[in-house]
C-alpha positions in Angstrom: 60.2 -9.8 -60.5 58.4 -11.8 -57.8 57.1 -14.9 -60.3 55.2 -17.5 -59.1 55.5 -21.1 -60.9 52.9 -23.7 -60.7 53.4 -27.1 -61.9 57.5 -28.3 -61.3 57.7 -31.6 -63.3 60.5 -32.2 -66.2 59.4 -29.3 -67.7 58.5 -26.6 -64.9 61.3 -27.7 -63.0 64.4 -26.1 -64.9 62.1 -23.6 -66.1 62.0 -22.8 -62.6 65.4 -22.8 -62.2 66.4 -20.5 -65.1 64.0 -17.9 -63.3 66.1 -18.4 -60.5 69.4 -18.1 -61.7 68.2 -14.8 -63.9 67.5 -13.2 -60.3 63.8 -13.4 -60.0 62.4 -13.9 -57.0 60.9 -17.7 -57.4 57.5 -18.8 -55.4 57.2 -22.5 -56.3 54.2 -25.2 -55.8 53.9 -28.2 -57.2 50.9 -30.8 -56.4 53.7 -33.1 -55.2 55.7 -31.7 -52.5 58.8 -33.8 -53.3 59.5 -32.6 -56.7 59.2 -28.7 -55.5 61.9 -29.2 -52.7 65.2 -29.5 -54.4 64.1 -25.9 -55.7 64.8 -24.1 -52.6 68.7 -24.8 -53.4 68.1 -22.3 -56.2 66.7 -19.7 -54.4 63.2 -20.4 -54.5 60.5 -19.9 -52.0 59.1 -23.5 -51.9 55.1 -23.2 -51.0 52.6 -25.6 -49.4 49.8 -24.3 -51.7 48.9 -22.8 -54.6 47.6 -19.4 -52.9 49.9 -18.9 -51.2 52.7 -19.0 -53.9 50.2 -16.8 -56.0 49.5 -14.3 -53.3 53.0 -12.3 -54.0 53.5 -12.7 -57.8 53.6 -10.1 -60.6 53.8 -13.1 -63.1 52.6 -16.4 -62.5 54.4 -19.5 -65.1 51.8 -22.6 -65.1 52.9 -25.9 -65.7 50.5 -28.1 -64.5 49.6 -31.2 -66.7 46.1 -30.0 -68.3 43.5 -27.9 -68.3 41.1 -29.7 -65.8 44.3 -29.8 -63.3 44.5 -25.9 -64.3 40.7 -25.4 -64.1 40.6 -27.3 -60.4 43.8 -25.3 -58.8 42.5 -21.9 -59.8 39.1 -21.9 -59.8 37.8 -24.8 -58.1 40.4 -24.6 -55.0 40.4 -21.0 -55.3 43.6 -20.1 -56.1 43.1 -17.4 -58.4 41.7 -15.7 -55.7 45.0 -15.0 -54.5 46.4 -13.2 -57.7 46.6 -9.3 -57.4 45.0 -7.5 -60.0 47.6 -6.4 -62.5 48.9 -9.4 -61.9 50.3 -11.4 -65.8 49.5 -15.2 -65.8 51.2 -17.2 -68.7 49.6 -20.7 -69.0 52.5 -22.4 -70.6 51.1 -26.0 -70.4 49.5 -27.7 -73.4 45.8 -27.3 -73.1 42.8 -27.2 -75.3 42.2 -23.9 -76.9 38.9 -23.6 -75.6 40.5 -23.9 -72.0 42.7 -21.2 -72.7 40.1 -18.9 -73.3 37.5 -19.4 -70.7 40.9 -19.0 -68.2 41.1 -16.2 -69.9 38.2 -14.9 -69.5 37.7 -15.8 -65.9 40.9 -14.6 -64.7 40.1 -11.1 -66.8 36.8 -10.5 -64.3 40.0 -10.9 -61.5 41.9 -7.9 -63.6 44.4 -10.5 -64.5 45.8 -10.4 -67.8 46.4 -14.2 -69.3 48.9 -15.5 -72.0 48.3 -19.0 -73.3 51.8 -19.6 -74.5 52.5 -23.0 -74.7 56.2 -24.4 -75.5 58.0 -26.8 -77.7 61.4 -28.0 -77.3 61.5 -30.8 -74.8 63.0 -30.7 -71.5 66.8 -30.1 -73.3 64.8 -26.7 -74.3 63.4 -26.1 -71.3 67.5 -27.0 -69.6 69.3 -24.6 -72.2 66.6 -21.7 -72.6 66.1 -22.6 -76.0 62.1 -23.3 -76.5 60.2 -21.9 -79.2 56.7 -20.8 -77.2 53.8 -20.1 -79.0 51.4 -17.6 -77.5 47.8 -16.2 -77.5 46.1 -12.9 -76.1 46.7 -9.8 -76.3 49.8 -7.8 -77.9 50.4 -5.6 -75.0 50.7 -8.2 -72.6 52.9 -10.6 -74.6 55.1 -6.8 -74.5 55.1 -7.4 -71.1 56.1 -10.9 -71.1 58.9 -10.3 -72.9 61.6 -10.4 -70.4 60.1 -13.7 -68.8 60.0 -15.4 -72.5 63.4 -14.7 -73.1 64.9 -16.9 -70.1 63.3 -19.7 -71.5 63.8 -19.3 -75.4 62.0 -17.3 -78.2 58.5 -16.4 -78.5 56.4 -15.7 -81.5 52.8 -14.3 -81.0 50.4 -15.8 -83.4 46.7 -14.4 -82.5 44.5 -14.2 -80.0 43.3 -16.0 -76.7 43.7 -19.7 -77.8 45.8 -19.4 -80.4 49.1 -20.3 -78.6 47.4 -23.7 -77.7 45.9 -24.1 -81.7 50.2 -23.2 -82.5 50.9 -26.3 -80.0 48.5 -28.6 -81.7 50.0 -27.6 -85.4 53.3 -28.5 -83.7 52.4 -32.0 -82.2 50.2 -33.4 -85.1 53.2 -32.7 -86.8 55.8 -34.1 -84.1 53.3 -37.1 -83.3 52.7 -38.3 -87.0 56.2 -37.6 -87.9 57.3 -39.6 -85.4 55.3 -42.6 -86.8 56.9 -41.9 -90.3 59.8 -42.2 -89.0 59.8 -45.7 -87.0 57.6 -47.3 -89.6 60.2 -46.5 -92.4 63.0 -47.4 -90.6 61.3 -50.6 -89.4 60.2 -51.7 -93.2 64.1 -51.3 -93.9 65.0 -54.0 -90.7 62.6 -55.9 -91.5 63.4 -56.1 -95.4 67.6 -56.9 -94.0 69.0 -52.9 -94.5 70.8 -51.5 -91.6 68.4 -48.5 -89.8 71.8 -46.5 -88.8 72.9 -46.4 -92.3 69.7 -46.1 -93.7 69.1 -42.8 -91.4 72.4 -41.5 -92.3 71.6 -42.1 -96.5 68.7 -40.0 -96.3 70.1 -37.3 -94.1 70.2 -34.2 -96.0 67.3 -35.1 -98.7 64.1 -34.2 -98.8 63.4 -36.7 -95.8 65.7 -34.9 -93.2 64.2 -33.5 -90.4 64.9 -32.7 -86.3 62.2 -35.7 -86.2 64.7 -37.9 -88.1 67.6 -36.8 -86.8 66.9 -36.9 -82.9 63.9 -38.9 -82.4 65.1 -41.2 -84.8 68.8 -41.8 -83.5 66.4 -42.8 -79.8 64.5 -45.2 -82.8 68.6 -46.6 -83.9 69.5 -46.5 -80.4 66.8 -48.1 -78.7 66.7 -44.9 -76.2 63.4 -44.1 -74.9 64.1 -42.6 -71.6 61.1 -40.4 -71.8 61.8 -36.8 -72.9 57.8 -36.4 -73.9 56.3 -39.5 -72.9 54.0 -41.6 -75.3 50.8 -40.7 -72.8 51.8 -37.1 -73.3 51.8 -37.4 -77.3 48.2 -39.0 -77.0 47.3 -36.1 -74.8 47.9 -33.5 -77.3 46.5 -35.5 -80.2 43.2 -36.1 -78.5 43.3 -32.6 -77.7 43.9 -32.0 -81.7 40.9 -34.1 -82.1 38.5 -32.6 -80.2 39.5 -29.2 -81.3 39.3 -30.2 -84.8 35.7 -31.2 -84.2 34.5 -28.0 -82.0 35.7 -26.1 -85.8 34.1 -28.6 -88.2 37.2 -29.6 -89.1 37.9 -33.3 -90.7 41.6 -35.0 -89.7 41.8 -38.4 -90.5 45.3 -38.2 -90.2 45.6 -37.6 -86.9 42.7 -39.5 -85.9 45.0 -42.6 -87.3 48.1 -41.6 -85.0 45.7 -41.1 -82.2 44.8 -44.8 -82.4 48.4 -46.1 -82.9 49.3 -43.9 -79.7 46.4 -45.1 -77.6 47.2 -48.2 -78.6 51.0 -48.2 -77.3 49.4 -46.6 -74.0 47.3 -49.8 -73.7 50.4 -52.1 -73.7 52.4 -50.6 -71.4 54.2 -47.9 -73.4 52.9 -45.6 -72.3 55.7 -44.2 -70.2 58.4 -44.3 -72.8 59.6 -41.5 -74.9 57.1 -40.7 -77.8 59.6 -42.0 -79.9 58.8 -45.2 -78.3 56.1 -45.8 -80.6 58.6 -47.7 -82.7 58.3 -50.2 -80.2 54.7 -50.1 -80.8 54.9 -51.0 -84.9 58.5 -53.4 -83.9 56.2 -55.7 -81.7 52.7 -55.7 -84.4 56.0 -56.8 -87.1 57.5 -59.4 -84.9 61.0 -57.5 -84.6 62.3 -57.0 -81.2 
């Protein structure tokens, strides 16, 4: 297939390359020139804008960082004008589910069909083709997607336009408050004189387990916060929670507490690190370095 991708960051970037490597023919832009380029050793047609990468595609993959950056490339530059009709565009970022379903909508008057199926997994998913993408719209065109979904992991539909994104924001309130569980339990045990590595490895395999525990929380033990998902990221997606949660009337003082903590990180610097990072967050308020 010819497939355009838009966005090539830490995620887009081996997503792109799996495309590649499955034999698709790759047309690839990214805002910043310089992390497009090594692409072209793949295979990939490397692009100097956005309409032009579109203007041969059957599929289009979107990366880029949010739905304003979405909203400005497509409709704002133009962009979209480029897309044939027929054409399949799967918005694979994490975006607010209202986005996803005015793109939709918009990109419908072009005959375009649209996916919102956003992805979990990190960038080792996005490396090893082993995501789990949660996607919106209609059946017949996730049929179509099919093949495309399967180079980078395993899909699940779950409703309609939007509710791909509402999937993500299930997964991240989750991830993000998780995450916080995690670092201030282990911290309470450093700071009361237990080890964190053997603590971690006493609870493994009770109720307390989890990926969260297990991955994010050997980074916490190893004081390893090259970012995977940065903190900023984290705070995207719970803000994004947020104001979803208050379009639908919904209360979630929960997240709206982990949204604080993460903002607050962002503020001091942190905001760069892994989102595991915002153990060093609660290590620095408990005066453990």
């Amino acid at each position: 297939m010819q497939i355009a991708v838009l966005g090539t960051g830490a995620m887009g970037f081996p997503m792109a390359r799996r495309l590649c490597e499955a034999g698709h023919a790759v047309h690839a832009w990214n805002r910043t020139r310089a992390k497009v380029e090594p692409l072209a050793a793949f295979g990939a047609r490397v692009h100097g804008d956005a309409a032009s990468a579109l203007r041969e595609a059957e599929a289009v993959v979107c990366m880029l960082e949010s739905g304003p950056v979405i909203e400005d490339v497509l409709f704002r530059q133009r962009a979209a004008e480029a897309l044939r009709p027929g054409a399949l565009f799967l918005s694979m970022a994490s975006i607010q589910p209202r986005e996803a379903r005015d793109h939709a909508a918009r990109l419908a008057e072009r005959g375009v069909a649209q996916l919102d199926a956003p992805v979990s997994g990190g960038t080792g998913g996005a490396e090893n083709g082993s995501l789990v993408i949660m996607v919106g719209g209609k059946p017949a065109d996730f049929g179509r997607a099919q093949p495309l979904f399967r180079v980078f992991g395993r899909a699940t539909h779950v409703g309609p336009h939007g509710s791909g994104q509402l999937a993500k924001l299930a997964n991240q309130m989750i991830v993000g408050i998780t995450i916080g569980a995690v670092a201030e339990a282990l911290l309470l045990c450093a700071k009361g004189g237990a080890d964190m590595a053997k603590v971690r490895e006493a609870i493994t395999g009770g109720f307390a387990d989890s990926r969260i525990l297990q991955v994010h929380g050997g980074r916490m033990v190893e004081r390893d916060f090259a970012p995977r998902a940065k903190v900023a990221i984290q705070l995207k997606d719970m803000r994004n929670a947020l104001a979803t949660a208050e379009e639908v009337g919904f209360e979630a003082p929960v997240t709206a507490l982990f949204e604080r903590l993460y903002a607050q990180a962002a503020e001091h610097g942190l905001d760069d690190l892994d989102h595991s990072g915002l153990f060093v967050e609660l290590a620095s308020r408990n005066g453990l370095t």
